[in-house]
C-alpha positions as CSV (number, residue, x, y, z in Angstrom):
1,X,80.2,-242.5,32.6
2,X,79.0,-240.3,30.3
3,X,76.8,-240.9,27.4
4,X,75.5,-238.9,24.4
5,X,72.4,-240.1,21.6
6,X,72.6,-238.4,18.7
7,X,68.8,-237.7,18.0
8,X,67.5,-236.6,14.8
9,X,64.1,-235.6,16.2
10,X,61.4,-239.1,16.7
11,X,62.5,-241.9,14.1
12,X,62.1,-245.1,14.4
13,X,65.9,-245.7,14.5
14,X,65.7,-243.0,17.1
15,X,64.0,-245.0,19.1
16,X,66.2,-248.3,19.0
17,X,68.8,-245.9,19.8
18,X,67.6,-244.2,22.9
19,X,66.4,-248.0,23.6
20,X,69.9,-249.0,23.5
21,X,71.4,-246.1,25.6
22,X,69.2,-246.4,28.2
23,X,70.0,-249.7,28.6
24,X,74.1,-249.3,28.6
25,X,72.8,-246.0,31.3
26,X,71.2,-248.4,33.4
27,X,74.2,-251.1,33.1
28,X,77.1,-248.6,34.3
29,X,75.0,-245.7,36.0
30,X,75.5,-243.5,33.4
31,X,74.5,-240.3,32.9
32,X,72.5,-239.7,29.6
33,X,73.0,-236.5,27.2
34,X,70.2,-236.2,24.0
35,X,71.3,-233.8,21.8
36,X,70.1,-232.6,18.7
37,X,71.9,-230.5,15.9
38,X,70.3,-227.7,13.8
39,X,73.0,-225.8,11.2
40,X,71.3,-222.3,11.4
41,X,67.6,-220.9,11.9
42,X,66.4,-218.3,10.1
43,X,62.7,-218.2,8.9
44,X,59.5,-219.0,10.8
45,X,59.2,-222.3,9.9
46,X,62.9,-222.8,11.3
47,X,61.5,-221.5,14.4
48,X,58.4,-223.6,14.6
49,X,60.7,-226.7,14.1
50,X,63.4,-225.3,17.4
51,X,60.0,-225.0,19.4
52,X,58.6,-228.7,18.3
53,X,62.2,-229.7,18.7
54,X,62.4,-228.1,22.6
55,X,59.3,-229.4,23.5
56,X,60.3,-233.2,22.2
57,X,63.5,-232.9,23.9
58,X,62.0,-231.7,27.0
59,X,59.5,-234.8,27.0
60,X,61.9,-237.0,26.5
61,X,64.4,-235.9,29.4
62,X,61.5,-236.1,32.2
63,X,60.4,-239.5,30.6
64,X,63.9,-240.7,30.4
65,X,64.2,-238.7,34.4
66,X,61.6,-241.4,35.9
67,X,63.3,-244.2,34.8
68,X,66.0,-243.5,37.5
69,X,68.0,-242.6,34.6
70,X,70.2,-239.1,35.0
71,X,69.6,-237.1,31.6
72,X,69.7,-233.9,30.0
73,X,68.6,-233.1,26.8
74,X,69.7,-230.3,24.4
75,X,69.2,-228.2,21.1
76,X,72.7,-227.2,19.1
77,X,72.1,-224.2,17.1
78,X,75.5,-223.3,16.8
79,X,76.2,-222.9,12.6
80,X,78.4,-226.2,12.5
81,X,77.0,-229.3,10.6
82,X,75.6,-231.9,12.7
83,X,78.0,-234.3,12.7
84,X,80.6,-231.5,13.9
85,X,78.2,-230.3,16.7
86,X,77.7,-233.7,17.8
87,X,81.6,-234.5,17.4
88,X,82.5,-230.8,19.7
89,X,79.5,-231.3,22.2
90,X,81.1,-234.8,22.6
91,X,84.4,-233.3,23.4
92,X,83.0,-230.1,25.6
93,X,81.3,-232.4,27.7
94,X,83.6,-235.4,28.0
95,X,81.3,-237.8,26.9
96,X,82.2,-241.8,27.2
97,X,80.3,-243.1,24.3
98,X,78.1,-242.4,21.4
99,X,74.7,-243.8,20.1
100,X,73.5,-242.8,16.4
101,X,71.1,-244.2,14.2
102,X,72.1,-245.3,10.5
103,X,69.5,-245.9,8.2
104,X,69.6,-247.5,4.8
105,X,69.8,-245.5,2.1
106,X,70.3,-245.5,-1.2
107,X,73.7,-245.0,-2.9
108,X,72.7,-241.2,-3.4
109,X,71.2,-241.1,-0.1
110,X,74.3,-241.9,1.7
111,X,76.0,-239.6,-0.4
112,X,73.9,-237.0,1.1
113,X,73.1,-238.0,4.5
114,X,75.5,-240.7,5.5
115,X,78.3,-237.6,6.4
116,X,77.4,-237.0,9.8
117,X,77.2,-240.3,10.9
118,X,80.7,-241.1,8.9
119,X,82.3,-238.1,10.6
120,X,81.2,-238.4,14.1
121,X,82.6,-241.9,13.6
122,X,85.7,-240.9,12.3
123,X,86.5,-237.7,14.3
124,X,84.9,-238.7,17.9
125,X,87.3,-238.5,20.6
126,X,85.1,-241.6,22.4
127,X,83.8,-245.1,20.9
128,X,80.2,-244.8,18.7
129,X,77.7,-247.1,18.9
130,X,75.6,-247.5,15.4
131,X,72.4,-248.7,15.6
132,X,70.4,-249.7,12.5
């Protein structure tokens, strides 16, 4: 079985999420995929966030890697929205299930940053977890 977080970078939510995968990992000897989706990067700054971003990612694998837990961890830079990386990568790598976080929001707020999660739900070619 193959499982994929959706990981937005260290929130709280993130954390109940990879909580929650690593437990349904453990349960059917899954292996774990983190991946996390930038649209483009351009300026310095978008390159100081990709090397925070690596390093997290990296952390996270060989923390996730003692637990007995198989992982890998990556960085999408590949000009698609989010929820359409996470959606492809899902289909590229045959992955079983999916865990995102959904936080509340305001009315405008989900407006603006509900889309990924509604279109990974919508469009993924494998069940989606949503963890609040």
């Amino acid at each position: 079985m193959r499982i994929l977080v959706a990981y937005t970078g260290g929130s709280e939510v993130d954390r109940k999420v990879l909580e929650l995968a690593k437990q349904h990992a453990k349960v059917f000897n899954a292996k774990l995929y983190i991946a996390t989706s930038l649209e483009q990067v351009s300026e310095e700054k978008d390159v100081k966030e990709v090397e925070r971003l690596e390093s997290h990612l990296d952390y996270l694998k060989e923390t996730i890697s003692k637990e007995g837990i198989e992982c890998e961890a990556h960085l999408l830079v590949r000009g698609l929205t989010p929820g359409e990386d996470i959606v492809e990568f899902a289909k590229d790598n045959k992955i079983d299930e999916i865990f995102i976080g959904i936080e509340k929001t305001s009315k405008v707020g989900k407006l603006l940053f509900g889309s990924n999660a509604q279109y990974i739900i919508l469009e993924a070619p494998c069940p989606v977890v949503s963890v609040k």
